[in-house]
C-alpha positions in Angstrom: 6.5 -37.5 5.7 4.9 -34.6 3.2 7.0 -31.9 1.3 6.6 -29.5 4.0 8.0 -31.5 6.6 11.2 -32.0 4.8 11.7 -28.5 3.6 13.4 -27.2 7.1 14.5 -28.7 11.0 12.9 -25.4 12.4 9.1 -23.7 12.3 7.9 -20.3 12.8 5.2 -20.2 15.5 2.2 -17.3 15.7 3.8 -15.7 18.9 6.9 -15.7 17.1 5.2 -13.4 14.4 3.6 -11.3 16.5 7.2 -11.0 18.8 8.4 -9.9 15.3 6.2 -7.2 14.4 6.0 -5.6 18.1 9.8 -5.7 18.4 10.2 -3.9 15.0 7.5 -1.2 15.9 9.1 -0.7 19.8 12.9 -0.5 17.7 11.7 2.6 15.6 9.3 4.4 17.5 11.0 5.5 20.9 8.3 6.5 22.6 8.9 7.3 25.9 6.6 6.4 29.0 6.2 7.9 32.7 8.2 6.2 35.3 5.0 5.4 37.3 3.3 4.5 34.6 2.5 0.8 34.4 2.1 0.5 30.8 4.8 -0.4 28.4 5.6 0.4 24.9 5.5 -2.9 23.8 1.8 -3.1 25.6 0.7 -0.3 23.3 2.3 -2.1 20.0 0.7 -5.6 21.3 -2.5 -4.1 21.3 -1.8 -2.1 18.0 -0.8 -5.5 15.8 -3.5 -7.3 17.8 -6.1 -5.1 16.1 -4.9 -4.8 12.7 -4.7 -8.5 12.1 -7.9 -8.7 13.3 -9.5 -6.2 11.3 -11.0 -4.4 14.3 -10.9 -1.6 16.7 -8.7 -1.0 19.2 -11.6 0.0 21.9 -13.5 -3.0 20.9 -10.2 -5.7 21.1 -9.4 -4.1 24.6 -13.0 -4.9 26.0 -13.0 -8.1 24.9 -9.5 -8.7 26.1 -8.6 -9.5 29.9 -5.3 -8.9 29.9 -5.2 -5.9 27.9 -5.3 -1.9 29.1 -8.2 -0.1 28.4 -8.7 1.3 25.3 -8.7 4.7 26.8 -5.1 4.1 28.1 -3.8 2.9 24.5 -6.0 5.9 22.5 -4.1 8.0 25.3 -0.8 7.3 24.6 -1.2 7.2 21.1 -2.7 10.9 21.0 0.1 12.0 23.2 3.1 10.1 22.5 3.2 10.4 18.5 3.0 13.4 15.8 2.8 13.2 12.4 6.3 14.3 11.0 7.7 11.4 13.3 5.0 8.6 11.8 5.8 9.7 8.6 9.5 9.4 8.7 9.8 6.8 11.0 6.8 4.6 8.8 8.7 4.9 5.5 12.1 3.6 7.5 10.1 0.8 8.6 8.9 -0.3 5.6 12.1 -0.2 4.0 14.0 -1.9 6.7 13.8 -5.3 5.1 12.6 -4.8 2.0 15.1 -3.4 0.5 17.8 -6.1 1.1 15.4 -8.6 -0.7 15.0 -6.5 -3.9 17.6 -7.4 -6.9 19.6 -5.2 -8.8 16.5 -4.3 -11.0 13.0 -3.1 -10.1 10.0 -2.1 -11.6 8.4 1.0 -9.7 4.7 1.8 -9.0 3.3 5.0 -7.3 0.0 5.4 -6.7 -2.9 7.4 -5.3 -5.1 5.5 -2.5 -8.4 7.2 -1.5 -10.6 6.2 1.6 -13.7 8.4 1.2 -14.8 10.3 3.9 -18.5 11.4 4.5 -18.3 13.5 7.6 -18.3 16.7 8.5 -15.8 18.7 6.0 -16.0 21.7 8.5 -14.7 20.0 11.5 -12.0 17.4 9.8 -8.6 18.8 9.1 -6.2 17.0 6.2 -8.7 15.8 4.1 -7.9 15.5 0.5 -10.3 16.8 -2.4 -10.6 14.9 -5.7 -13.3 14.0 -8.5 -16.7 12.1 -6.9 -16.0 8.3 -6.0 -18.6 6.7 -4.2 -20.2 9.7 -3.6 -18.2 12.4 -2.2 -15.6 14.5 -3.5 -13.6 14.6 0.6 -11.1 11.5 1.0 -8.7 10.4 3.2 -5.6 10.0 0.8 -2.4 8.3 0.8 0.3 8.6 -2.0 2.2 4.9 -2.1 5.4 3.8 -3.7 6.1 0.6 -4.3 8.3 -2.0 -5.9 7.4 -5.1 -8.6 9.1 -7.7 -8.5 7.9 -10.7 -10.0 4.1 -9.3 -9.9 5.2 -9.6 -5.7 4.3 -6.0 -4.6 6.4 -4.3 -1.5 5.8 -0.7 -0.5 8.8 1.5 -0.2 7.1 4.6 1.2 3.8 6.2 2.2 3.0 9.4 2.4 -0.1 11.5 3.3 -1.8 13.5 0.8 -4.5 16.7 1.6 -6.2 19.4 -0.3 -3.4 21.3 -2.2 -0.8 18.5 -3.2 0.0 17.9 -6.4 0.6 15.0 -8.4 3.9 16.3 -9.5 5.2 17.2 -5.9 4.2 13.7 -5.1 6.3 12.2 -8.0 9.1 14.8 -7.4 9.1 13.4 -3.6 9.9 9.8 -4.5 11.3 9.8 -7.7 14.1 11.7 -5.5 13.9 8.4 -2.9 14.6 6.2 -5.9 17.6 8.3 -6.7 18.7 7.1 -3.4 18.0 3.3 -3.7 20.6 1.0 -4.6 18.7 -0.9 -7.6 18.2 0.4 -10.8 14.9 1.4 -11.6 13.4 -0.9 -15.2 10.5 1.3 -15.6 7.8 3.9 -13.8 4.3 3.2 -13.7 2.0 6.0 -12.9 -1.6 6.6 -13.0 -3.6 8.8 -14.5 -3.3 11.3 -11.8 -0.2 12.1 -12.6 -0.7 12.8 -16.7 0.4 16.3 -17.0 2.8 18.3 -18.4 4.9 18.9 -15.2 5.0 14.8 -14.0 6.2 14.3 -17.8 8.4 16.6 -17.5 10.2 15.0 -14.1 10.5 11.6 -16.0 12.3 13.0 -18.8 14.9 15.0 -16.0 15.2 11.7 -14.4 15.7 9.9 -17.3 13.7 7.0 -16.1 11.6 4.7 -18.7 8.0 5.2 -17.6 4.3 4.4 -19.0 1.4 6.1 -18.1 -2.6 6.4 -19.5 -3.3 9.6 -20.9 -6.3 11.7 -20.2 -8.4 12.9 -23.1 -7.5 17.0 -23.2 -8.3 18.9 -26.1 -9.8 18.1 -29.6 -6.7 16.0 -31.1 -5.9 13.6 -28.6 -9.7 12.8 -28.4 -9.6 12.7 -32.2 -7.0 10.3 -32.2 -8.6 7.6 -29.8 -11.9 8.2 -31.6 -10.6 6.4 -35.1 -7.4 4.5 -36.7 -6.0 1.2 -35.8 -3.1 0.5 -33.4 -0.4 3.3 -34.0 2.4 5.5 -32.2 2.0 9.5 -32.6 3.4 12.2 -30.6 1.9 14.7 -28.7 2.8 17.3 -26.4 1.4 19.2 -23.5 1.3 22.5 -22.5 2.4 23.5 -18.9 2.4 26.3 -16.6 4.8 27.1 -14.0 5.9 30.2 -11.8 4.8 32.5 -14.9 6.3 30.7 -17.1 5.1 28.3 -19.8 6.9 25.3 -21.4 5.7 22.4 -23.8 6.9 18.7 -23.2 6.6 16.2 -26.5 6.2 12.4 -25.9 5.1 9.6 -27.6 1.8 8.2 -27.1 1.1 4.6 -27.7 -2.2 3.7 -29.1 -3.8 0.0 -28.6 -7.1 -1.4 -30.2 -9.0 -4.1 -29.2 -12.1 -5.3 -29.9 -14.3 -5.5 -26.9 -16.4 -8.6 -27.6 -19.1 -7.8 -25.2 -16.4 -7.7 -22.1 -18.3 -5.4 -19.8 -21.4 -5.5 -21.9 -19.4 -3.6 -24.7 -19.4 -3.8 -28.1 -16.9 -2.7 -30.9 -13.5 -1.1 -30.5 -11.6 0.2 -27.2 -8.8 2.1 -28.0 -6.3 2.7 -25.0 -3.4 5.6 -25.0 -0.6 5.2 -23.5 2.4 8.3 -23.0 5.4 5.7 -23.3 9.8 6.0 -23.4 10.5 2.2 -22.4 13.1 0.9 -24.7 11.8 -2.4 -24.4 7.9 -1.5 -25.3 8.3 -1.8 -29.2 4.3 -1.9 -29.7 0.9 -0.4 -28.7 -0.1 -3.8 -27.4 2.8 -4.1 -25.2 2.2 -1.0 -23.9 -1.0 -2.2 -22.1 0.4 -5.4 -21.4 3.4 -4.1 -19.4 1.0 -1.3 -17.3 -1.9 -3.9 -17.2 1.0 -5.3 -14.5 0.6 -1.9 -12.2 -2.9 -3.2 -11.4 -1.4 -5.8 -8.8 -1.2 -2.9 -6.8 -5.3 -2.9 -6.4 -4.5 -6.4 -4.8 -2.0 -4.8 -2.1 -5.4 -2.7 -1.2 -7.5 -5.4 -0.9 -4.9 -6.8 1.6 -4.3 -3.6 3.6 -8.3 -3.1 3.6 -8.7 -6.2 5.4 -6.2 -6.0 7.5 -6.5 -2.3 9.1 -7.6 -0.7 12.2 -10.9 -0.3 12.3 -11.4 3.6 13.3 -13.3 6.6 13.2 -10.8 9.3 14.4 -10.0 12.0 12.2 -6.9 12.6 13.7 -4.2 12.4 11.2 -1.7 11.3 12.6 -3.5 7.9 14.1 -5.1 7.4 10.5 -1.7 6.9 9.0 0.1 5.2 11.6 -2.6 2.4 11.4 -1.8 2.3 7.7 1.9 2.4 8.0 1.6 -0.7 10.1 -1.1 -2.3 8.3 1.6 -2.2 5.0 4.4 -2.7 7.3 2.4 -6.3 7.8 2.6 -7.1 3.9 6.6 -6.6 3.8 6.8 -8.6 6.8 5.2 -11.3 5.5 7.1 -11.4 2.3 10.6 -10.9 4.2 9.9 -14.0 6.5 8.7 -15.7 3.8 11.4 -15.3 1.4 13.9 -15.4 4.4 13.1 -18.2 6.6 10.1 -20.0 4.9 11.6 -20.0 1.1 14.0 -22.9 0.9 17.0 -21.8 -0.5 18.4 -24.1 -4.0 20.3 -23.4 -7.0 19.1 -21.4 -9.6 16.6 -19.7 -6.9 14.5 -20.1 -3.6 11.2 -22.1 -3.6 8.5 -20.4 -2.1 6.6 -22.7 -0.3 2.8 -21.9 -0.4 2.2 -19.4 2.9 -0.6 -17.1 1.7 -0.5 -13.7 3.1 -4.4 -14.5 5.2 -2.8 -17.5 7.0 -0.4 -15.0 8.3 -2.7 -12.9 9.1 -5.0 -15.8 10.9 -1.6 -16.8 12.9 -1.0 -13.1 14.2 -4.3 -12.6 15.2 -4.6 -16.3 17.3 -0.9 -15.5 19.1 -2.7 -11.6 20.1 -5.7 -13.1 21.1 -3.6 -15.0 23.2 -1.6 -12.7 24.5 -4.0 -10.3 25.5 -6.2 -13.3 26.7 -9.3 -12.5 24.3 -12.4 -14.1 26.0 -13.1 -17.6 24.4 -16.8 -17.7 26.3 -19.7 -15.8 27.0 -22.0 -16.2 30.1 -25.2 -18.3 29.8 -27.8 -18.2 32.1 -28.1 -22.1 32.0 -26.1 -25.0 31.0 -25.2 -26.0 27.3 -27.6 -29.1 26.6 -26.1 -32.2 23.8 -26.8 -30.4 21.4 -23.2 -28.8 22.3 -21.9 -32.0 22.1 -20.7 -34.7 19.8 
């Protein structure tokens, strides 16, 4: 008998996942459907999980599905049935649902800009957001995240949509006053460098919160400073403009050295800055060791990239529901795993290995079931031996 076998009496089947995730989806969106109408809100969510497991569109998992609605039916309802204050709300209760129980009394936070560039027609898309060229094009569809580390485990708190007039520091402002609401105490803030400015700085010093972020080479002495000199701490300040009125902020800045060795076919010294007030960074080089942890969060991508509706709309409100859910899939996996597939013990739970693609793989198998995916294609003559063994 192996390891696994002895851990539990029970198991978790694929249609048990996927009864899971459209239960929690019907719970918080109560959308409402015509009394002579023969779909059901759990139809539309079916359909919905089906696709983001598999990575694909909804059209295209609805034509290959027999016991699905048309596409047309689900795109109808979900043009009709949903706006975007409602998505947004109801998507950032839905992400915190579970997760939050599972977190300890102490978190590390993470928020984040996440850009999907767009290379359509400017003219005739509305909520795009407008940044620096990336992959050629300055128009992106951008979502702010905010997230908890715990244990380099990633789960996201909140979403939010971002288009062409936020600001970094009304982003921050948003969910540093969400924190305030959480029951855990927050370790430390990790920001990018989106948010290095004098206004951010100055909401992390009103909120008291230890924080790290990179700093962005403005004006002649800060790029003097990471031009020459060894590992050191200076201060600096910045210069910010608000309402009329003008106000300076002083931090420390962290400075680490390295040499690069020929990483990335460079040669010499790298010199990283860092704004920091952690009480438990002492040093430059643990500075960049402790935000060198924020880039887990580039791996929380990776997993919502390949496991996303695969669409074209520009509709807004669509666009973030799909990546509501598509997170909402990542905190799943690590409440179930941490609730029902962890085996509890003293002095902690032991995670048994589930990665987060063999959930994926299981979700996607009990939809294709469900909906009755077609397992064959017609042939206009019979499979020879060579189909055989």
């Amino acid at each position: 008998m192996t390891k696994q076998q002895q851990q539990a009496d029970n198991e978790i089947h694929g249609d048990q996942l996927l009864n899971f995730l459209v239960n929690a989806l019907t719970g918080a969106f109560g959308i409402s459907i015509a009394e002579n109408g023969d779909i059901e809100p759990e139809d539309i969510y079916e359909v919905l999980v089906g696709a983001t497991a598999d990575g694909t569109s909804i059209s295209t998992l609805c034509e290959r599905s027999e016991d699905s609605y048309s596409g047309n039916d689900i795109l109808y309802h979900l043009r009709t049935k949903f706006d975007l204050e409602t998505v947004s709300a109801v998507g950032n209760t839905l992400l915190q649902e579970h997760t939050l129980a599972m977190l300890p009394e102490q978190v590390e936070i993470v928020v984040d800009f996440h850009l999907r560039p767009y290379y359509g027609d400017k003219d005739e898309t509305d909520g795009l957001y407008y940044s620096e060229a990336k992959r050629g094009t300055t128009a992106f569809h951008a979502y702010a995240t905010l997230y908890a580390r715990v244990k380099n485990k990633r789960y996201t708190l909140a979403v939010r949509r971002l288009t062409d007039g936020d600001t970094a520091s009304e982003v921050l402002a948003e969910f540093l006053g969400l924190v305030d609401d959480f029951d855990f105490d927050v370790k430390a803030v990790y920001v990018d460098r989106e948010f290095y400015d004098g206004k951010c700085l100055t909401l992390m010093q009103a909120h008291n919160h230890a924080y790290v972020m990179p700093i962005v080479k403005w004006g002649t002495k800060i790029k003097t400073e990471l031009s020459e000199g060894w590992s050191r701490e200076i201060e600096h300040d910045l210069t910010t403009e608000f309402d009329g009125h003008e106000w300076t902020v002083e931090f420390p800045v962290m400075i680490d050295c390295t040499y690069q060795q020929g990483r990335y076919d460079e040669h010499g010294v790298a010199r990283h800055g860092y704004a920091v007030d952690a009480p438990f960074i002492n040093t430059p080089r643990q500075a960049r060791r402790h935000y060198s942890k924020r880039f887990g969060v580039e791996a929380t991508y990776r997993l919502s990239e390949s496991s996303l509706i695969s669409t074209t709309t520009q509709d807004s409100t669509r666009r973030l529901l799909f990546v509501v859910i598509s997170l909402l899939m990542q905190n799943v996996w690590r409440y179930l795993h941490w609730e029902y597939v962890a085996t509890p013990r003293r002095g902690g739970r032991r995670l048994w290995w589930w990665p987060f693609e063999e959930f994926i793989r299981m979700v996607t198998r009990a939809a294709w079931n469900a909906l009755s995916v077609r397992r064959e294609v017609p042939a206009n003559k019979p499979p020879d031996d060579r189909f055989t063994r």
